[in-house]
C-alpha positions, 0 to 999 in steps of 0.5 A: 475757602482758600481766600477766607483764611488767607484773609481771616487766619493769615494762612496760605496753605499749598494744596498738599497742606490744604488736603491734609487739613481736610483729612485730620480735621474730617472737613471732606465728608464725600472725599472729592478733595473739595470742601463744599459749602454744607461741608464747610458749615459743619467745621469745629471752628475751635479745632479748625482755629488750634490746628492752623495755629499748629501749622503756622508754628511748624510751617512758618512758610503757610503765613502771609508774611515769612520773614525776620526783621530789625530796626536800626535807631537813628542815632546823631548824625555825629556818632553814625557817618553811615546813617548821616550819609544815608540819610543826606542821600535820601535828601537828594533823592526826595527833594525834602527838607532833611528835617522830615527824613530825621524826623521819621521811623527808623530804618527797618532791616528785613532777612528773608531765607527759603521760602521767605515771602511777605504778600502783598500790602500796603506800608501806610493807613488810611487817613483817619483824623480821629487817630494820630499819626504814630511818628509823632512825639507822645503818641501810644502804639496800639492807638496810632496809625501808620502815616507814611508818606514816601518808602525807600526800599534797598536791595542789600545782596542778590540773591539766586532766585526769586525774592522780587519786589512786586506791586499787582496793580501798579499802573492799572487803569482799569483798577476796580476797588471792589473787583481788588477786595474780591481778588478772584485770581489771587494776585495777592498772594505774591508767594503763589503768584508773583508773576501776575504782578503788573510791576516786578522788580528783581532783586540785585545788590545796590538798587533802591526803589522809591514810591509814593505811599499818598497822594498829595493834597491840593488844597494844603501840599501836604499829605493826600489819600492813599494811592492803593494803586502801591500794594506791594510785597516781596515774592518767594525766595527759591534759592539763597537768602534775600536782605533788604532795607526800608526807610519810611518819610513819615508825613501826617497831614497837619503841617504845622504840627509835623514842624512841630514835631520836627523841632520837638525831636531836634532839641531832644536829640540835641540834648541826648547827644550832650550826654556821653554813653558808656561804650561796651570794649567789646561792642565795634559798631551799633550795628552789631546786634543785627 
């Protein structure tokens, strides 16, 4: 039961949570602490659905995600010097074309308090040709798909305990697609079981990690399937607060119409950059709101 409404009501509820549930909503006819498969047949879905949206408000720690985010606007590269040096750094890294990096989603900045956790995920869709990649110009959010190529993630402070970068099944060779979808030990859950988690990286400040989010095409060298072996998430924060960053290199699998795209922004920003805007005294930073 417990994985339903983990993946049906995005709701990971620890065992106390779980048993108060069953008492208030009458679930545990026998009071054997279990829902069994006749019990769970006689649940009021309505009342079931009201009372874990209840839940979630007060205990925002029962989500699969238990975090604040950010985004930070890629402003001209002559108005931002840290932005600009960021992203030339990133250039290094990747080995690709400073165009691309420009061209892709803007920087996420992420808080995580107590508690704080974002079970695990993947940061890109699959490919679909029949939707468009949402990075490109013109394209509708709601009707587009998350084309991420690379993701770069930043530890910005350290934190006293917990708050780990983990990815399940990294590396597994003996990975098994319908096995993962059944998850019989949970590993998904990263706020429960984070140490399960072939890969865990331990958040210290200034560290990066970078990952690839697809696989390379042969036939065009540009964007491949998706390597679900990069299912990831952040573990719980025991103790003190958790910041980090991401930066996307968003990437759709047409490389003429990437280029495109590329050259599309470029004369944008090129003309938003000949028009001045009026700066607020007040206001030190774009930064600021964050």
């Amino acid at each position: 039961m417990i994985k339903g409404l983990e993946t049906n009501l995005d709701f990971t509820p620890d065992k106390e949570t779980l048993l108060t549930m069953y008492e208030s909503l009458g679930l545990d006819k026998d009071h054997d602490g279990k829902i069994a498969f006749v019990e769970f047949k006689q649940r009021d879905i309505p009342e079931m659905a009201k009372y874990i949206g209840k839940v979630k408000d007060e205990k925002p720690h029962t989500k699969s995600r238990h975090s604040r985010q950010a985004w930070i606007q890629n402003y001209s590269r002559n108005s931002d010097k840290i932005m600009a040096s960021l992203q030339d750094r990133v250039q290094r890294l990747t080995n690709l074309p400073l165009e691309l990096i420009l061209a892709s989603e803007y920087m996420q900045v992420v808080s995580y308090g107590p508690m704080g956790h974002y079970n695990c995920h993947l940061d890109s869709d699959l490919i679909r040709p029949n939707k468009p990649c949402c990075h490109y110009v013109g394209s509708e959010l709601g009707h587009c798909r998350v084309c991420r190529y690379a993701t770069i993630l930043y530890f910005l402070d350290n934190v006293e305990d917990g708050g780990e970068t983990a990815f399940p099944v990294a590396d597994n060779i003996t990975f098994d697609k319908e096995e993962w979808m059944r998850d019989a030990n949970n590993v998904c859950n990263l706020a429960k079981n984070c140490q399960k988690a072939n890969v865990v990286v331990k958040p210290e400040k200034g560290k990066a990690v970078l990952w690839y989010n697809h696989h390379v095409d042969n036939s065009t060298g540009w964007l491949g399937q998706l390597d679900r072996y990069t299912f990831h998430g952040g573990c719980d924060v025991k103790r003190g607060t958790k910041w980090i960053a991401n930066s996307w290199i968003s990437v759709g699998e047409d490389r003429k119409k990437d280029i495109l795209n590329w050259i599309e922004l470029a004369e944008y920003e090129e003309e938003k950059s000949d028009v001045k805007p009026s700066i607020d005294s007040g206001t030190d930073s774009t930064h600021e709101e964050l």
